[in-house]
C-alpha positions in Angstrom: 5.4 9.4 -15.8 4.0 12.9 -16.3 2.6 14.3 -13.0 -0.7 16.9 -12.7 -1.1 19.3 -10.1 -3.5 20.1 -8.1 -5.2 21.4 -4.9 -5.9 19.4 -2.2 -7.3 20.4 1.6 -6.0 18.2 4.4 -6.6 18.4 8.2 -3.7 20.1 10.4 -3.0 16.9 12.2 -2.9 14.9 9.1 -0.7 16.9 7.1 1.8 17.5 9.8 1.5 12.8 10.1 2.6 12.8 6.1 5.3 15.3 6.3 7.0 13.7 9.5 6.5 10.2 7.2 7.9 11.3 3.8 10.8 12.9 5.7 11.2 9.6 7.6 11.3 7.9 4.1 13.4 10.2 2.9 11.2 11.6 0.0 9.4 14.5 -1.1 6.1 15.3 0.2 4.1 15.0 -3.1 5.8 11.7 -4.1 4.7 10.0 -0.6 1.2 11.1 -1.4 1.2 9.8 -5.0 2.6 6.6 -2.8 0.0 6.6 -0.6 -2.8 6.8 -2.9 -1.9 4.7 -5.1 -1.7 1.7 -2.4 -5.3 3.0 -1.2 -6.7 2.9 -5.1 -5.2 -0.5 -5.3 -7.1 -1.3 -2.4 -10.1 0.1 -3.4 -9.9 -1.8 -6.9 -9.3 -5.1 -5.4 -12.6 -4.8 -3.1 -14.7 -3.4 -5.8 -12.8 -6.6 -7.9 -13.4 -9.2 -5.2 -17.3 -7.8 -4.5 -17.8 -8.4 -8.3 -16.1 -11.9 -8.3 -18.9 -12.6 -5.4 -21.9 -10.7 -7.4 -21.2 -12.9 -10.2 -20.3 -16.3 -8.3 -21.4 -15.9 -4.8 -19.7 -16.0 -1.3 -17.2 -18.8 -1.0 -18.0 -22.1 0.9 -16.9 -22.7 4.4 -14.3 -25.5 3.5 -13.4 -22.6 0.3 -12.3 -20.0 3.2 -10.7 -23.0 5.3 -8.6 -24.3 2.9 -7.4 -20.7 1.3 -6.6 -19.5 5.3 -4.9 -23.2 5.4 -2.6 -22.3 2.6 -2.0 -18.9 3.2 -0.9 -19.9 6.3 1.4 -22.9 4.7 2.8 -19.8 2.9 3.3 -17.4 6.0 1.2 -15.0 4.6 -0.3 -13.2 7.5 2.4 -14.1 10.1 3.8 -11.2 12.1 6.8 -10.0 10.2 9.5 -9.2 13.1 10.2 -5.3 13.5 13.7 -5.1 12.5 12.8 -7.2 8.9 9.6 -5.0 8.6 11.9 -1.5 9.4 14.6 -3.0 6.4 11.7 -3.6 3.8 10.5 0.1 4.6 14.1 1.3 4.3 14.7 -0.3 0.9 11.1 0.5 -0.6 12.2 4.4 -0.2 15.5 4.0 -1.2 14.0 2.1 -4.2 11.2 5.2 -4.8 14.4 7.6 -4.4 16.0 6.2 -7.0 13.1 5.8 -9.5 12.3 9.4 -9.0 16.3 10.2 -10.1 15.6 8.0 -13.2 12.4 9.6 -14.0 13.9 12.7 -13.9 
């Protein structure tokens, strides 16, 4: 994928957070940005997705909500994911964005 550079201004504190972060996952600066905003536009999109849904449809019903919390709880989504399992995923994600950025290379 063909990157663009650019300028961009962040504060002190914040900028010294994102290097201590990518150098925790093991990756270059600019690719934990890209990382980072790309999860925050795919946030973004899926409320500006979700307020549209409810523009066009309306708010969903009280038994709606219940029964969608009911089954993401059925699934575990939500659940408290214990710290060594959350620390592995985080591990393998950068290893995983390491090695894409070998094979984009």
């Amino acid at each position: 994928m063909a990157a663009e550079k650019l300028s961009v201004s962040l504060e002190a504190e914040v900028l010294e957070r994102v290097r201590r972060a990518a150098e925790r996952d093991g990756m270059p600066l600019s690719r934990w940005l890209n990382n980072a905003a790309s999860r925050a536009v795919d946030l973004a999109e899926a409320h500006a997705a979700l307020e549209e849904h409810f523009a066009e449809y309306g708010e969903p019903s009280s038994e709606a909500r219940a029964e969608a919390r009911a089954a993401l709880e059925a699934t575990g989504v939500g659940r408290p994911v214990p710290l060594e399992d959350a620390e592995a995923a985080e591990e393998a994600l950068a290893y995983l964005d390491r090695i894409s950025e070998v094979d984009e290379e």
